[in-house]
N, CA, C and O atoms as a printed pandas DataFrame, in Angstrom:
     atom_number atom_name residue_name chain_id  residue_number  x_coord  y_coord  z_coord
0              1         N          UNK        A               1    3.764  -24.080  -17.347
1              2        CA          UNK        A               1    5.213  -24.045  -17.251
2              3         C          UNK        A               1    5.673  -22.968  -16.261
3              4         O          UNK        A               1    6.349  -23.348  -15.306
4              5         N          UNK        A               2    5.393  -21.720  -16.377
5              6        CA          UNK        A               2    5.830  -20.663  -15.163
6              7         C          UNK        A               2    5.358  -20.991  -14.093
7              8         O          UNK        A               2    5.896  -20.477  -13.112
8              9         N          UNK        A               3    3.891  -22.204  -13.778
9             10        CA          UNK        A               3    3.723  -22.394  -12.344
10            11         C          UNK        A               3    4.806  -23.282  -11.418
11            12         O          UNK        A               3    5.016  -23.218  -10.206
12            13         N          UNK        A               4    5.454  -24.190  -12.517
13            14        CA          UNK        A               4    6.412  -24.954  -12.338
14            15         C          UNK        A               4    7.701  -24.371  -11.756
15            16         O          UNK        A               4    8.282  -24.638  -10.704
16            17         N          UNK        A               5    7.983  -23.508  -12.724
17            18        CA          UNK        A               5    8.804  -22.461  -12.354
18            19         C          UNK        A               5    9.202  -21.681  -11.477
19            20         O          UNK        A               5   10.345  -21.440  -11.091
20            21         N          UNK        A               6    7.560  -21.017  -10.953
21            22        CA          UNK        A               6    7.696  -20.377  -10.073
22            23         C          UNK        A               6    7.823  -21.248   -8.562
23            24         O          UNK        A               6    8.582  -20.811   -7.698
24            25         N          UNK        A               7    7.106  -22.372   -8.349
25            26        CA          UNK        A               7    7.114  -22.978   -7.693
26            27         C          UNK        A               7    8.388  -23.852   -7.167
27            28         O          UNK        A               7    8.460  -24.060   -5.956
28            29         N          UNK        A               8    9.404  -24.375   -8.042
29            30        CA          UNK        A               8   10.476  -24.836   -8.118
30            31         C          UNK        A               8   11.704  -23.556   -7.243
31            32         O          UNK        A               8   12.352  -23.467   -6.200
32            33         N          UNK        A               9   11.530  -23.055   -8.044
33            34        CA          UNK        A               9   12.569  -20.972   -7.371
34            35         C          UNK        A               9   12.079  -20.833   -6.193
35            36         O          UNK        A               9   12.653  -19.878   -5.670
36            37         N          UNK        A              10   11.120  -21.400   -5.318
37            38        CA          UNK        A              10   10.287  -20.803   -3.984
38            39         C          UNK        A              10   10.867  -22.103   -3.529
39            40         O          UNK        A              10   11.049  -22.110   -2.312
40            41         N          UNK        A              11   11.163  -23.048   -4.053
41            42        CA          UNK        A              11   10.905  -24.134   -2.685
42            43         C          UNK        A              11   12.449  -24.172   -2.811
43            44         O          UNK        A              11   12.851  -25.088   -2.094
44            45         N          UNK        A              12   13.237  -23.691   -3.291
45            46        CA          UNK        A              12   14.792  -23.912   -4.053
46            47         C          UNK        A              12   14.871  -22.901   -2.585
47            48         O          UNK        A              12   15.323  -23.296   -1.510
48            49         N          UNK        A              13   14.332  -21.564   -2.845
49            50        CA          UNK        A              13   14.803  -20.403   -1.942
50            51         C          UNK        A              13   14.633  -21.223   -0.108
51            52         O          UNK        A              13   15.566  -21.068    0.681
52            53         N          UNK        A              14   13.543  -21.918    0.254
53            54        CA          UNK        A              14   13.169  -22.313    1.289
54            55         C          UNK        A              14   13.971  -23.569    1.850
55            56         O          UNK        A              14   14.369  -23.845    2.982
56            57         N          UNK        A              15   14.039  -24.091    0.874
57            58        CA          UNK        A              15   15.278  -25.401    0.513
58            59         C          UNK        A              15   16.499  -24.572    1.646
59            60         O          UNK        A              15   16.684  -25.050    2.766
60            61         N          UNK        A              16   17.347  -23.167    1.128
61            62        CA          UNK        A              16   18.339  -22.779    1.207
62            63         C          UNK        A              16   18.043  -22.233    2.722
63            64         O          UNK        A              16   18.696  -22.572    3.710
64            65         N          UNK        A              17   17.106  -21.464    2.720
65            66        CA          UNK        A              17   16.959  -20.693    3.708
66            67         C          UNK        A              17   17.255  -21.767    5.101
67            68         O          UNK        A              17   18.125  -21.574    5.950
68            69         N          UNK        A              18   15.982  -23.284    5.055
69            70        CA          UNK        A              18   15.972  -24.307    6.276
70            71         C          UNK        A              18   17.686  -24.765    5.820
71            72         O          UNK        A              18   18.317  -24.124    6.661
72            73         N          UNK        A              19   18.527  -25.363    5.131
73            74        CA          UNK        A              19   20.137  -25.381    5.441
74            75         C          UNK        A              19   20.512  -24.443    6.130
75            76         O          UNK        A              19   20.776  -24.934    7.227
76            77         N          UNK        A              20   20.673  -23.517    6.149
77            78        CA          UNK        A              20   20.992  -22.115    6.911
78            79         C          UNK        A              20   21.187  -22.320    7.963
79            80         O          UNK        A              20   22.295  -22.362    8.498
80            81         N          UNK        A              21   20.001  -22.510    8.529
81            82        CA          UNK        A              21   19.524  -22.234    9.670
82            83         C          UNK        A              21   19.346  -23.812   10.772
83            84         O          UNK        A              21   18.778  -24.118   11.821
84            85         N          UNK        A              22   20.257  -24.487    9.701
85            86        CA          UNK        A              22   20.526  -26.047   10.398
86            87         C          UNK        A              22   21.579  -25.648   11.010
87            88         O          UNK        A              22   21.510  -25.844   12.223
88            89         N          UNK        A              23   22.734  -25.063   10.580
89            90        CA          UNK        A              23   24.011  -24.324   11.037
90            91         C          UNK        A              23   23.937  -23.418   11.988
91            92         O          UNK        A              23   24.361  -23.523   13.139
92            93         N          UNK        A              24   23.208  -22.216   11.332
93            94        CA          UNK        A              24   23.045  -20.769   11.841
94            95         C          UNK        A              24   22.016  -20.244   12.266
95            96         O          UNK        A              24   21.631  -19.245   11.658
96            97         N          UNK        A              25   21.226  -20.718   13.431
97            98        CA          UNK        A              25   19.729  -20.770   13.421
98            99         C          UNK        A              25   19.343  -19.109   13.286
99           100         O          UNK        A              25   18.513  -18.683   12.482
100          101         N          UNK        A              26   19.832  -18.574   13.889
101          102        CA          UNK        A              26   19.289  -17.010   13.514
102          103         C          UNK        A              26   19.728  -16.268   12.793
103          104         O          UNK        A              26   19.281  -15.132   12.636
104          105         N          UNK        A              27   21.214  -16.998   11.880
105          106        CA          UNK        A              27   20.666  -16.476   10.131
106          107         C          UNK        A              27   19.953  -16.714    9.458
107          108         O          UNK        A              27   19.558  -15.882    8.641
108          109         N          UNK        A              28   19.480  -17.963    9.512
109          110        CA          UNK        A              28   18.535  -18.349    9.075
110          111         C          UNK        A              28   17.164  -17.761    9.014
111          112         O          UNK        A              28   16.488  -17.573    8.003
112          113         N          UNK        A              29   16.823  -17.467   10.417
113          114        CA          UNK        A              29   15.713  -16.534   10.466
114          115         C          UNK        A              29   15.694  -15.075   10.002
115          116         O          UNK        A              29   14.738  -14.401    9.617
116          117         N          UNK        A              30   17.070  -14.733   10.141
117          118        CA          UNK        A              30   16.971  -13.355    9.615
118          119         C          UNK        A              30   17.073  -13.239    7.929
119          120         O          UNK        A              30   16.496  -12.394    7.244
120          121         N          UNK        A              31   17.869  -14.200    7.498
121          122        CA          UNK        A              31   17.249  -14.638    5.827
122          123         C          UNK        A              31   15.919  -14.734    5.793
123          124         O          UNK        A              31   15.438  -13.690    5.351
124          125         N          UNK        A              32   14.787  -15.861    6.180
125          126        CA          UNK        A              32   13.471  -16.189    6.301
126          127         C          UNK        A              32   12.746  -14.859    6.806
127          128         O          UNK        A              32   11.524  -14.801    6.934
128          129         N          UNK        A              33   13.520  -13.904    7.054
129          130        CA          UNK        A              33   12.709  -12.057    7.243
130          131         C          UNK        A              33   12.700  -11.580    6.135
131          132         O          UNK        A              33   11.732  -11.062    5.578
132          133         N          UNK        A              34   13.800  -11.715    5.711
133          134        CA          UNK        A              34   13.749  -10.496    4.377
134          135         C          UNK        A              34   13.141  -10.764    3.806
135          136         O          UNK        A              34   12.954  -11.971    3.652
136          137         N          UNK        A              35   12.264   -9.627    2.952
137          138        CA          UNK        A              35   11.118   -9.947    1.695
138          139         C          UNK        A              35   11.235  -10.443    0.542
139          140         O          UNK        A              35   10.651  -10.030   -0.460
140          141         N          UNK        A              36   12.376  -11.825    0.623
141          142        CA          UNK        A              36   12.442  -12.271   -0.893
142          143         C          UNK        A              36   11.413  -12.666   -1.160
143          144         O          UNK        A              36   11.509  -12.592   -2.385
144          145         N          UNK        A              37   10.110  -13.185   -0.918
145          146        CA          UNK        A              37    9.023  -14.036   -1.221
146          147         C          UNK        A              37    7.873  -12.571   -1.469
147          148         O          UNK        A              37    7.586  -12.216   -2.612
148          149         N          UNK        A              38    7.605  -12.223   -0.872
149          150        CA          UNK        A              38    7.489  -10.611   -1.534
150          151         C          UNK        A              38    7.862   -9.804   -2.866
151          152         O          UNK        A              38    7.122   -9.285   -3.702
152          153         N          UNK        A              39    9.113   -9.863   -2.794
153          154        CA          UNK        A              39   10.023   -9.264   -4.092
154          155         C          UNK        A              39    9.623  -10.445   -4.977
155          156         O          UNK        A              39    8.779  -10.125   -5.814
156          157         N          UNK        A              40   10.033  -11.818   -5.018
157          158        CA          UNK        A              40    9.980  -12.572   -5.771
158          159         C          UNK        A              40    8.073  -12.515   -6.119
159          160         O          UNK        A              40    7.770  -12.224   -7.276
160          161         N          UNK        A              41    7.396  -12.676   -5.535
161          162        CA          UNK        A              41    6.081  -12.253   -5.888
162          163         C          UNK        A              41    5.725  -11.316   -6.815
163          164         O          UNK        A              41    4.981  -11.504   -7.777
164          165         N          UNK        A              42    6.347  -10.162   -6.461
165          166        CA          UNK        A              42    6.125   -9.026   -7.279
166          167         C          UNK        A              42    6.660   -9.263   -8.565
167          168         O          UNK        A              42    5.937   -9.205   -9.560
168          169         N          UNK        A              43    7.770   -9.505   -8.624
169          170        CA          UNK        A              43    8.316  -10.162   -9.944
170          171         C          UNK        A              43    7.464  -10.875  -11.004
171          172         O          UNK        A              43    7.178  -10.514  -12.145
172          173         N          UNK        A              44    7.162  -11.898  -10.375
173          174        CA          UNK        A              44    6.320  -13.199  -10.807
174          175         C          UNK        A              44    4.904  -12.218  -11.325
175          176         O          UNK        A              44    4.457  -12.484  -12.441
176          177         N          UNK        A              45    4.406  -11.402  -10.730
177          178        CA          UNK        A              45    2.891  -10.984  -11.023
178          179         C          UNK        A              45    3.153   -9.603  -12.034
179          180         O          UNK        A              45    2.148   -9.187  -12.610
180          181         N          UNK        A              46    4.630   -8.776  -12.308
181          182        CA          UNK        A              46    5.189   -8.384  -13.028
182          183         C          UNK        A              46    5.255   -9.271  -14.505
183          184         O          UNK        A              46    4.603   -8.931  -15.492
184          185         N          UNK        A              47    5.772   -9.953  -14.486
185          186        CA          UNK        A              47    5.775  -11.173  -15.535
186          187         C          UNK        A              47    4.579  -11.362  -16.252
187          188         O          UNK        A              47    4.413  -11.491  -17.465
188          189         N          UNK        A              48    4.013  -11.360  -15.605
189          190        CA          UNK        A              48    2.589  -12.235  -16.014
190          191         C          UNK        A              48    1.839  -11.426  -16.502
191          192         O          UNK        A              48    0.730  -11.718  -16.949
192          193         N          UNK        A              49    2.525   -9.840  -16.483
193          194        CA          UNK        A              49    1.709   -8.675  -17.572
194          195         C          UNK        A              49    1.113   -7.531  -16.640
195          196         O          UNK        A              49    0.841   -6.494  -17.245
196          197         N          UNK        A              50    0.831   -7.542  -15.088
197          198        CA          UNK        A              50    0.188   -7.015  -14.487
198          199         C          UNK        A              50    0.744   -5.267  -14.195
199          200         O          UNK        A              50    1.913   -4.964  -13.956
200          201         N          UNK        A              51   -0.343   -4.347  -14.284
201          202        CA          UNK        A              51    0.350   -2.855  -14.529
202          203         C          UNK        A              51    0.805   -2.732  -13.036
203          204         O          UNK        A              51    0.857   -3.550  -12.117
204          205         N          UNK        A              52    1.156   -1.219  -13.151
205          206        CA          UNK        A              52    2.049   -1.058  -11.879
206          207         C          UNK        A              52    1.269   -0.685  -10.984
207          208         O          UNK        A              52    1.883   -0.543   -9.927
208          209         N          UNK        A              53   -0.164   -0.378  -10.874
209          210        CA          UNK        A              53   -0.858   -0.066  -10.267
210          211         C          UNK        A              53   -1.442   -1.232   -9.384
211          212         O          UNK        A              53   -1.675   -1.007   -8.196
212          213         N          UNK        A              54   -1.750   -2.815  -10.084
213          214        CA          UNK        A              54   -1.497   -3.784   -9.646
214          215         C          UNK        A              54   -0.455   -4.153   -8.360
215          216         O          UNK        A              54   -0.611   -4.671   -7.254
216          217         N          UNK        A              55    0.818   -3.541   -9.201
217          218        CA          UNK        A              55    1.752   -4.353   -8.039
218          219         C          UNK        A              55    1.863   -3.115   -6.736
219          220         O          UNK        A              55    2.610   -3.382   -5.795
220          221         N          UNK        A              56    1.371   -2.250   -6.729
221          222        CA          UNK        A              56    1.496   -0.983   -5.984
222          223         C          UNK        A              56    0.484   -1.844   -4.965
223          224         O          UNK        A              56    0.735   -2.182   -3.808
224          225         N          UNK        A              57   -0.423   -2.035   -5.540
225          226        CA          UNK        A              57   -1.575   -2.694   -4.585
226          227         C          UNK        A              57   -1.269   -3.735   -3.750
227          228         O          UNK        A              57   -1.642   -3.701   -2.577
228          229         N          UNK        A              58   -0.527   -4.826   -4.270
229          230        CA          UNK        A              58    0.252   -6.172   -3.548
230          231         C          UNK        A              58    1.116   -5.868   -2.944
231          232         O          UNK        A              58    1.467   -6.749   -2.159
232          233         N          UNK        A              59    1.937   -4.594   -2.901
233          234        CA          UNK        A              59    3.205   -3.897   -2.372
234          235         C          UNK        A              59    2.349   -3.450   -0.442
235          236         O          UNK        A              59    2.715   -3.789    0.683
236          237         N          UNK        A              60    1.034   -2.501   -0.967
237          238        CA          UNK        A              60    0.593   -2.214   -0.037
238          239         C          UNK        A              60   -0.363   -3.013    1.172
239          240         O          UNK        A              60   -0.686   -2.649    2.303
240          241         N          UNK        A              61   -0.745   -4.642    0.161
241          242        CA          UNK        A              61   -1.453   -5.845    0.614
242          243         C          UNK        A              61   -0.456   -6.000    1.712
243          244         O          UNK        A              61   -0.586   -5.592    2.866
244          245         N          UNK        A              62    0.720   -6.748    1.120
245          246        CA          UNK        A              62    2.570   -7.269    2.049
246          247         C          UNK        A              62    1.952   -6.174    3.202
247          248         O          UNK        A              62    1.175   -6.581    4.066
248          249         N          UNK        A              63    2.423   -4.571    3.125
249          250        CA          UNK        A              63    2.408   -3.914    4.578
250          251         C          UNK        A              63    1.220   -4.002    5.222
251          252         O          UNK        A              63    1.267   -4.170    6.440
252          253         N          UNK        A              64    0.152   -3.927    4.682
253          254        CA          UNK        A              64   -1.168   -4.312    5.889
254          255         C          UNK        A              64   -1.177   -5.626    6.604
255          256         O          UNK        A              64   -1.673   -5.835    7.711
256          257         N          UNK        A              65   -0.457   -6.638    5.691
257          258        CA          UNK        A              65   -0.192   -7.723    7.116
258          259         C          UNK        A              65    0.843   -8.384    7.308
259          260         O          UNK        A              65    1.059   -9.596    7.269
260          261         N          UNK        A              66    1.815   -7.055    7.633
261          262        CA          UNK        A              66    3.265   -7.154    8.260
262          263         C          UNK        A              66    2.933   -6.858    9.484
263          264         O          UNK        A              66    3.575   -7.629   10.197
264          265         N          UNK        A              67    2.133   -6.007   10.286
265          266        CA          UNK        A              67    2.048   -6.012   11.898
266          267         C          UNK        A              67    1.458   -7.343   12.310
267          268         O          UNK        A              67    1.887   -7.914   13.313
268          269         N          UNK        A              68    0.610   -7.791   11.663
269          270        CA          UNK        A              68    0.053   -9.482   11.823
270          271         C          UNK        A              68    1.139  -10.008   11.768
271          272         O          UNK        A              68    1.587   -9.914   12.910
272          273         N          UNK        A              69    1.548  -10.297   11.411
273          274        CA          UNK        A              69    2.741  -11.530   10.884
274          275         C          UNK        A              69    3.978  -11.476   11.834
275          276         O          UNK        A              69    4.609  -12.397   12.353
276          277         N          UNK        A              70    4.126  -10.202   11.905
277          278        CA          UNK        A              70    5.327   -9.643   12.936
278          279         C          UNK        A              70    4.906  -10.216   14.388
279          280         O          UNK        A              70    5.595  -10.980   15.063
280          281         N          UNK        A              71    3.984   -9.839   14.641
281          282        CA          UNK        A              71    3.092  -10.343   16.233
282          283         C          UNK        A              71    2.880  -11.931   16.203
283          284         O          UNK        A              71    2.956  -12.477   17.303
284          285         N          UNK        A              72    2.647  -12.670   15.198
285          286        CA          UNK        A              72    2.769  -13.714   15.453
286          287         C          UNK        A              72    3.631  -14.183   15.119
287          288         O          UNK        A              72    3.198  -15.078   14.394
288          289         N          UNK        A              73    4.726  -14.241   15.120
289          290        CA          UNK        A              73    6.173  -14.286   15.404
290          291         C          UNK        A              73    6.304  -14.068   16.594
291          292         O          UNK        A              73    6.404  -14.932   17.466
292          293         N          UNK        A              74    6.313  -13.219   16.705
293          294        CA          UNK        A              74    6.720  -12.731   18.320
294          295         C          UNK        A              74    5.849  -13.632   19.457
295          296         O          UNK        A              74    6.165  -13.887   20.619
296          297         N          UNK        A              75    4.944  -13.922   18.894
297          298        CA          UNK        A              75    3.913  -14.777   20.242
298          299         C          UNK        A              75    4.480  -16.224   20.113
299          300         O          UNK        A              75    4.371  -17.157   20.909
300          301         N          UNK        A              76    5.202  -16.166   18.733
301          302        CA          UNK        A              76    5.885  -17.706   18.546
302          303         C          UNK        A              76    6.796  -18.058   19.634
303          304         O          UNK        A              76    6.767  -18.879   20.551
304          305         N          UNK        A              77    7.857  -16.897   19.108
305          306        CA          UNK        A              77    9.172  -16.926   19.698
306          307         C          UNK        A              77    8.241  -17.195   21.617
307          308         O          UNK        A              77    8.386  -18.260   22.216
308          309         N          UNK        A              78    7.443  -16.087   22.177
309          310        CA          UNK        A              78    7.820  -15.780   23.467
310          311         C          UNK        A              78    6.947  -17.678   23.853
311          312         O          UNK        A              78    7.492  -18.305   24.761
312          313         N          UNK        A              79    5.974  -18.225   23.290
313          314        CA          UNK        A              79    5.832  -19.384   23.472
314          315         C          UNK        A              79    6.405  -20.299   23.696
315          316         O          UNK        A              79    6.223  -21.058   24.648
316          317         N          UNK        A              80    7.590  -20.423   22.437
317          318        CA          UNK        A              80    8.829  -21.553   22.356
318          319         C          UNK        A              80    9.420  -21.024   23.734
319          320         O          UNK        A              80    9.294  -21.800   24.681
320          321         N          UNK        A              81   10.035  -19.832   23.970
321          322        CA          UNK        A              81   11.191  -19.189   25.344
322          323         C          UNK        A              81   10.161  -19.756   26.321
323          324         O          UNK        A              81   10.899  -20.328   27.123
324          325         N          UNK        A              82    8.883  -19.954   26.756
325          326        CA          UNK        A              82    8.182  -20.332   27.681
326          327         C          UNK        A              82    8.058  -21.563   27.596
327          328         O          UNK        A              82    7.313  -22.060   28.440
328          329         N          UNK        A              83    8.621  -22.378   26.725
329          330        CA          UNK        A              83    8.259  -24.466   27.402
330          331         C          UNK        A              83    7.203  -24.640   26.626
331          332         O          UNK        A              83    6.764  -25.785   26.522
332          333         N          UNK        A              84    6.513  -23.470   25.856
333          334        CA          UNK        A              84    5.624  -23.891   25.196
334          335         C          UNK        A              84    5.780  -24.836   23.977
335          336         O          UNK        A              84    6.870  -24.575   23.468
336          337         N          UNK        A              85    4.843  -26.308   22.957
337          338        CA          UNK        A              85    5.461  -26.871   22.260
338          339         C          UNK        A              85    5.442  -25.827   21.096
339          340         O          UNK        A              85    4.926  -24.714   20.997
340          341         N          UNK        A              86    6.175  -26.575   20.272
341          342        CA          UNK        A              86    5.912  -25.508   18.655
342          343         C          UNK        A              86    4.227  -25.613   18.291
343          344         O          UNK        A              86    3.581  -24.648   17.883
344          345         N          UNK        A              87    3.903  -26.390   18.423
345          346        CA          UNK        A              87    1.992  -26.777   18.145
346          347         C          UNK        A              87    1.577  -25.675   18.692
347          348         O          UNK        A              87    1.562  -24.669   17.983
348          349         N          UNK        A              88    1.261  -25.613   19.699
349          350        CA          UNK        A              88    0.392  -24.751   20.563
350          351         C          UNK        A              88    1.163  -23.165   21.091
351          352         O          UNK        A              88    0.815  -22.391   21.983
352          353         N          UNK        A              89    2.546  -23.087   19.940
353          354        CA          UNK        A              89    2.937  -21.316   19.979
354          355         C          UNK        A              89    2.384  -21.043   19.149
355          356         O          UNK        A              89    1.568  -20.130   19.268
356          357         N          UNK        A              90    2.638  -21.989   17.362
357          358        CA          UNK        A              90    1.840  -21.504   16.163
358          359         C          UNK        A              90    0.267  -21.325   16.206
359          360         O          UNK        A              90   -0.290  -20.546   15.433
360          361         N          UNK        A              91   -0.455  -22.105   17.177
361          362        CA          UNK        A              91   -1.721  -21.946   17.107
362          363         C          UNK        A              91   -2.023  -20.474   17.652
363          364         O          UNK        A              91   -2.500  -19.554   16.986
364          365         N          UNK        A              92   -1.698  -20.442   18.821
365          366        CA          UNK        A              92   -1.740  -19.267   19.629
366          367         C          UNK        A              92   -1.522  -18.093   18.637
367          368         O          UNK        A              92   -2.501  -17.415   18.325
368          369         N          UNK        A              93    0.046  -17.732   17.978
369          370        CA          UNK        A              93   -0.043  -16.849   17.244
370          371         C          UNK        A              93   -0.987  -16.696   15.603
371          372         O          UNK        A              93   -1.237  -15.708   14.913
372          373         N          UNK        A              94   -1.332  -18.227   15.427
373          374        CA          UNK        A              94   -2.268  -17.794   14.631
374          375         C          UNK        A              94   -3.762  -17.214   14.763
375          376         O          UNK        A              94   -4.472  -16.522   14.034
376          377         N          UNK        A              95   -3.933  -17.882   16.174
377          378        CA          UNK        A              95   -5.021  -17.449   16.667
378          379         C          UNK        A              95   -5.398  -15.579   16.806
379          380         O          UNK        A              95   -6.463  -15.002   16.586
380          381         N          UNK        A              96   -3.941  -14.965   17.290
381          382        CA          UNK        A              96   -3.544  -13.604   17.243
382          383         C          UNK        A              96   -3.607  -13.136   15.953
383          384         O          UNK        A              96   -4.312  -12.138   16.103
384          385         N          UNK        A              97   -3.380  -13.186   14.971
385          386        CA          UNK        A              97   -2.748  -13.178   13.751
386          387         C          UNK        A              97   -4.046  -12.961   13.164
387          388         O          UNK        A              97   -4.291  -12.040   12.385
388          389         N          UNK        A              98   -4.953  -13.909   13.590
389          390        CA          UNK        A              98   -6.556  -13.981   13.099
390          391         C          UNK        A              98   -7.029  -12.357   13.604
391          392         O          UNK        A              98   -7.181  -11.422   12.817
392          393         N          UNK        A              99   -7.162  -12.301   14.666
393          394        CA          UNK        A              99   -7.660  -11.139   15.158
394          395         C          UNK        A              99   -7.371   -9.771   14.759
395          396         O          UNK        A              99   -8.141   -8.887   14.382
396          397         N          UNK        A             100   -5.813   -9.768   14.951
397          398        CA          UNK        A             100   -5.174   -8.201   14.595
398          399         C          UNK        A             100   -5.661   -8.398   13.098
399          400         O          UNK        A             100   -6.619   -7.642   12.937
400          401         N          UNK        A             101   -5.388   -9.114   11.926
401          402        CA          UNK        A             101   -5.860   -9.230   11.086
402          403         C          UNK        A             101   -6.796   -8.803   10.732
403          404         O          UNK        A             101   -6.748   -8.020    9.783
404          405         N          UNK        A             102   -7.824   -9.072   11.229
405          406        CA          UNK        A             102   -9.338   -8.486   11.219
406          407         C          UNK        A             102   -9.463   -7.467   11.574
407          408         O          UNK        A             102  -10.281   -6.840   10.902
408          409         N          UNK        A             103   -8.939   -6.829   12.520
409          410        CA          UNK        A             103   -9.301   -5.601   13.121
410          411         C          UNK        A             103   -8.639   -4.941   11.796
411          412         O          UNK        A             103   -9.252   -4.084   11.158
412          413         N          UNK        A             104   -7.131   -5.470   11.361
413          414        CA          UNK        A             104   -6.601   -4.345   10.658
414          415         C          UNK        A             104   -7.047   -3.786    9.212
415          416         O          UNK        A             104   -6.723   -2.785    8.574
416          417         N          UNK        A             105   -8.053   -5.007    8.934
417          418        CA          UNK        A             105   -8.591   -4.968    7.958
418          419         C          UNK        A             105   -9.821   -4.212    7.815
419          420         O          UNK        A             105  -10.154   -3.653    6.770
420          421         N          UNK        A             106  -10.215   -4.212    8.453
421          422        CA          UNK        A             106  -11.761   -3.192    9.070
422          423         C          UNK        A             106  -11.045   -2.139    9.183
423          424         O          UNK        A             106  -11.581   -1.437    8.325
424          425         N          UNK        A             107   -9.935   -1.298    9.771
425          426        CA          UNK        A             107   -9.380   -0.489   10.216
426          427         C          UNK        A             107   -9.330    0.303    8.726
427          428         O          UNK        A             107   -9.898    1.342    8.390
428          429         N          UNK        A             108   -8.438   -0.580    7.965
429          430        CA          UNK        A             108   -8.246   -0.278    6.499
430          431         C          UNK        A             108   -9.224   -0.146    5.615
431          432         O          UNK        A             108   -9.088    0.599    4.645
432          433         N          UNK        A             109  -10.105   -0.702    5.787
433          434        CA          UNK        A             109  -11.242   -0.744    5.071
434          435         C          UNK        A             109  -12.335    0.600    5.207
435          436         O          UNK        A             109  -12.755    1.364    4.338
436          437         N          UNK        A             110  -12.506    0.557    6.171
437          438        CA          UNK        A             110  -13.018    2.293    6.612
438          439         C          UNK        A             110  -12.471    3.078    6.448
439          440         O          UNK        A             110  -13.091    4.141    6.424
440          441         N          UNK        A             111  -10.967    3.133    6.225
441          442        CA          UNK        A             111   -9.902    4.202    6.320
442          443         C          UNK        A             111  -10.112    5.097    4.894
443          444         O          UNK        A             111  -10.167    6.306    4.665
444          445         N          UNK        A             112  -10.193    3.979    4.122
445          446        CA          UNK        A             112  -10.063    4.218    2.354
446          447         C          UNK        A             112  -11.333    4.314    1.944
447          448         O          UNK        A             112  -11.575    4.637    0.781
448          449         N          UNK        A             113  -12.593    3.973    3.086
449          450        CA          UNK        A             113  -14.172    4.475    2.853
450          451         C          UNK        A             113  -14.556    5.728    2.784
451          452         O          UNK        A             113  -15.315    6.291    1.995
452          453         N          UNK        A             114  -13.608    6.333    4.212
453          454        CA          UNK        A             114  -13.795    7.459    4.534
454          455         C          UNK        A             114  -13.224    8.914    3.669
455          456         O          UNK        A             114  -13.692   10.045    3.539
456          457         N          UNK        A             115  -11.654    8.054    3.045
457          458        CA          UNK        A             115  -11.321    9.080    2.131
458          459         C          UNK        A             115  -11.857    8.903    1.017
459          460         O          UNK        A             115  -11.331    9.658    0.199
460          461         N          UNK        A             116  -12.686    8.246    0.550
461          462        CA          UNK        A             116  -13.260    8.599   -0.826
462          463         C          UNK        A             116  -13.979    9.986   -0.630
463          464         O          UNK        A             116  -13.826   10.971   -1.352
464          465         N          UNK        A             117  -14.627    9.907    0.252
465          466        CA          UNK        A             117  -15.662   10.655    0.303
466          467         C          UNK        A             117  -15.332   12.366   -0.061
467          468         O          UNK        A             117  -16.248   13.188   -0.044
């Protein structure tokens, strides 16, 4: 029942967000920025019993791949402004997205190796 739930409230929010942005294309996007799907996440994994140390962790998951996500956006956008189709901007920035990803994750991963020590 809460998967229902939760699932129904996400596609309700996405529902609202694509109307938006049938009108207002870059309110739309700037709605589709803000971290409701984030917040609403946290919520949802709040719910479900999880301590705060948990959601501290998913809080800090979201910022390790906000520079990913941000960049492929941006490789979206400068694709679409270049004639590029939507196919082959999303690939491209996912292709990016893959990489910084990885690096940032290795980056992070050593980071929190090194301070144990």
């Amino acid at each position: 029942m809460h998967f229902l739930v939760k699932v129904i409230v996400s596609a309700l929010i996405i529902g609202v967000i694509t109307e938006v942005a049938k009108h207002f294309s870059t309110i739309g996007g700037f709605i589709a920025a803000l971290p409701l799907m984030s917040l609403l996440s946290l919520f949802w994994i709040s719910f479900e019993g999880r301590n705060k140390q948990e959601l501290s962790q998913f809080a800090l998951g979201v910022l390790y791949g906000f520079p990913a996500s941000a960049l492929l956006l941006f490789i979206v956008y400068i694709g679409l402004k270049n004639s590029f189709t939507l196919s082959t901007s999303v690939l491209l920035g996912i292709g990016v997205w893959c990489i910084v990803f990885g690096v940032s994750f290795l980056l992070v991963k050593n980071y929190f190796k090194l301070r144990r020590n």
